[in-house]
N, C-alpha and C positions, 0 to 999 in steps of 0.2 A: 751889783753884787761884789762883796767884798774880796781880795785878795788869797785871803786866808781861807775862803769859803770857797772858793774853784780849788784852792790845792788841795785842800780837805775831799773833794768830793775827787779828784783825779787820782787819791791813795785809794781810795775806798773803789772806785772802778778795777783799780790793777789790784785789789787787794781779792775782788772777785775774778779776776780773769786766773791769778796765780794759786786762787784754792780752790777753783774750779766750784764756787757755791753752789754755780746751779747744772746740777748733772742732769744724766736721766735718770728714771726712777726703776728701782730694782724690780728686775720683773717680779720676784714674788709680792711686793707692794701691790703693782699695778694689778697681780692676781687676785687679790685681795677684794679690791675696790671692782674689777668687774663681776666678779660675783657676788659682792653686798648689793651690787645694782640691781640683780635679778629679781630685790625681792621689791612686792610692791610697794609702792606710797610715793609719798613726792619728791621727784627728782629731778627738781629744777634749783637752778642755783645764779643769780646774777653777779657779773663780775664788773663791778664800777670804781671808776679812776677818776681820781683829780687831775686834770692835763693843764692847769694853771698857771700863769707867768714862776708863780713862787716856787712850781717843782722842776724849776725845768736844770738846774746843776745835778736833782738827781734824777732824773728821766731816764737815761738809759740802766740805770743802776734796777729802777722798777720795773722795765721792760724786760730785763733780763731774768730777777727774777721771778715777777709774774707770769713769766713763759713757762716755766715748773709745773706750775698748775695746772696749763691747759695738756702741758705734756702726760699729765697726770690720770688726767678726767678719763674714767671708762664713756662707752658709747651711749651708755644708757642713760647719763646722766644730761640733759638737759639744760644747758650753756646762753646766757643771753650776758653779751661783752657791751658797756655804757661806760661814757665817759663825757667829763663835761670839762667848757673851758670858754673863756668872754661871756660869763654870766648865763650861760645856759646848758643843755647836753645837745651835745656835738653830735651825739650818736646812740643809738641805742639798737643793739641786732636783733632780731627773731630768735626765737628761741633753736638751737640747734643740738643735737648730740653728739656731731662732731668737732666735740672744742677746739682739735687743732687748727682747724679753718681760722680760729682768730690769731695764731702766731706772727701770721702776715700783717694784719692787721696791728699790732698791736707795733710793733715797729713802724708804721706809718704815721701812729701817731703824734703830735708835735704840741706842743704848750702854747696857749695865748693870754693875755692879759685878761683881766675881766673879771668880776667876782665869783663866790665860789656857787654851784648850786647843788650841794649836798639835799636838799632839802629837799627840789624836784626830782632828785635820784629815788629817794625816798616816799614819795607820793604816785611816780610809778612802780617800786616794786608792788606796796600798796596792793595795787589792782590789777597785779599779773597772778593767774589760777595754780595752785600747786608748788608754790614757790617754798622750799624748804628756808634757805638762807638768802644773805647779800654779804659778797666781799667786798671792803672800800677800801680802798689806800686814798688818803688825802694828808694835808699840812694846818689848812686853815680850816674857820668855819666864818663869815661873813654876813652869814642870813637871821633872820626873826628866829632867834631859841625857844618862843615859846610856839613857834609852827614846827619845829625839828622833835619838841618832847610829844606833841599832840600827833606826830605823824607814828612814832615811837610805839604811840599807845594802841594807835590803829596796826601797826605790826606786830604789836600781842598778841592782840584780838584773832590774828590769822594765824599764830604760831611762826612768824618769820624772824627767825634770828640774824643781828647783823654781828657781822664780825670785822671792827673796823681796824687794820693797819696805822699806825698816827706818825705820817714822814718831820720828825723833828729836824730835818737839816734848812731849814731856812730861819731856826727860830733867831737866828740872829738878827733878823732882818724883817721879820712878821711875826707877826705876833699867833704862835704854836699854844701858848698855853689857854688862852681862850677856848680854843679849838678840842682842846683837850679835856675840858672840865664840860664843854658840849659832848663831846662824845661820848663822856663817861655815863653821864647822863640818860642818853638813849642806851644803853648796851643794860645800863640799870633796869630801863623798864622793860626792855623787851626781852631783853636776855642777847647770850651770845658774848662776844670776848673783847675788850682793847687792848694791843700790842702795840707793840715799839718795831717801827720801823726807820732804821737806821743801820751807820756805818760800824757798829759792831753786832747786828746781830740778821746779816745776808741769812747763811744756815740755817738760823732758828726760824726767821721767815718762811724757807721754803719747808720746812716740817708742817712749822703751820697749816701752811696750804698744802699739804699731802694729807694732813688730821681734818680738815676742813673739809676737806671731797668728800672723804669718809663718811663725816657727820650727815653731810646733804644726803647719802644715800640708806643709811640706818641709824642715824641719831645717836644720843648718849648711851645706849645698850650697843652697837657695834665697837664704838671708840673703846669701852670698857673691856669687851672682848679681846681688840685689836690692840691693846697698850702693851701686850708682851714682842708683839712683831713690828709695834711702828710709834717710833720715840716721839715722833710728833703730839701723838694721842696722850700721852700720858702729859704735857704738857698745857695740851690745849682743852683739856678735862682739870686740868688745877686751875684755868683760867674763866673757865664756861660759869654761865651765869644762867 
């Protein structure tokens, strides 16, 4: 890893600790989203990470603030936390309602070499029941893109949007834009949003994922509701697909 790319990422660490990107969340928010929960339909939401040699300068930067999120999640919402890294998932939890359980977790976790497998992330949401969305934060893509578009189409089929994070801080050193024209790809057919995740936009990240909870628990009609109380939504409604 290059010189310039540890100090880049030790500004953007302090740059989060000094604007405090990831707070907790206002309680009128979190009112919000526990009672969009209440109503029925699917409230399941999987949360999978690239834990990869190539993210690991920003690792803690992701861990911090994908911790938002789970800070975020009302109870009703149904949580299954995956992560892959040496060419496979590392892990994948039971589905849970109480997201904060994976806080622990998710600090545990550490990067290893290996290729990516966005692909099997995606072959089991597939086949998990009730599943509204998939969050992904990743850098690369590595695998058969004509298994990743055909997995894509099978998450139409079920109504699963993904919403992929796309961490460009390694592009100096991997090759990100591949990655990128893959992922654009799927979000095209199935629906759902690509963002930038990077060292200028920590904050906009964690909106994201406070719009995103949202979504999982009443879809494009609550977001459209909720855009006057939650700046996320009105952004992540200009990007939904």
């Amino acid at each position: 890893m290059s010189k310039d790319l540890v100090v880049k990422k030790n500004k953007f660490l302090e740059k989060i600790k000094q604007g405090k990107a990831v707070a907790k969340p206002e309680s009128g928010r979190l009112s919000q989203l526990k009672k969009a929960a209440e109503r029925p339909g699917r409230n399941r939401l999987v949360f999978a990470i690239d834990a990869t040699a190539s993210r690991e300068a920003a690792w803690k930067v992701a861990t911090e603030i994908t911790s938002t999120m789970f800070e975020s999640v009302p109870d009703k919402i149904e949580v299954s936390l995956a992560y892959h890294g040496g060419g496979h998932i590392k892990e994948l939890t039971p589905f849970s309602t109480n997201a904060k359980t994976f806080l622990d977790k998710l600090q545990q976790i550490s990067c290893i070499g290996g290729r990516t497998a966005f692909n099997d992330i995606l072959d089991r949401v597939v086949h998990f029941p009730g599943v509204a969305c998939c969050v992904y934060i990743g850098d690369c893509f590595e695998e058969r893109e004509a298994d990743a578009l055909a997995l894509a189409r099978q998450l139409k089929l079920k109504g699963i949007k993904m919403f992929i994070f796309h961490d460009t801080s390694s592009s100096e050193i991997y090759d990100t834009d591949h990655a990128a024209r893959v992922f654009s790809k799927v979000v095209d057919i199935c629906g759902g949003a690509l963002m930038d995740f990077n060292d200028q936009s920590p904050k906009q990240a964690e909106e994201f994922l406070g719009a995103i909870a949202l979504y999982a628990v009443g879809g494009r009609k609550l977001l459209e509701q909720q855009k006057g109380q939650l700046p996320g939504a009105v952004k992540l409604l200009e990007k939904l697909q």
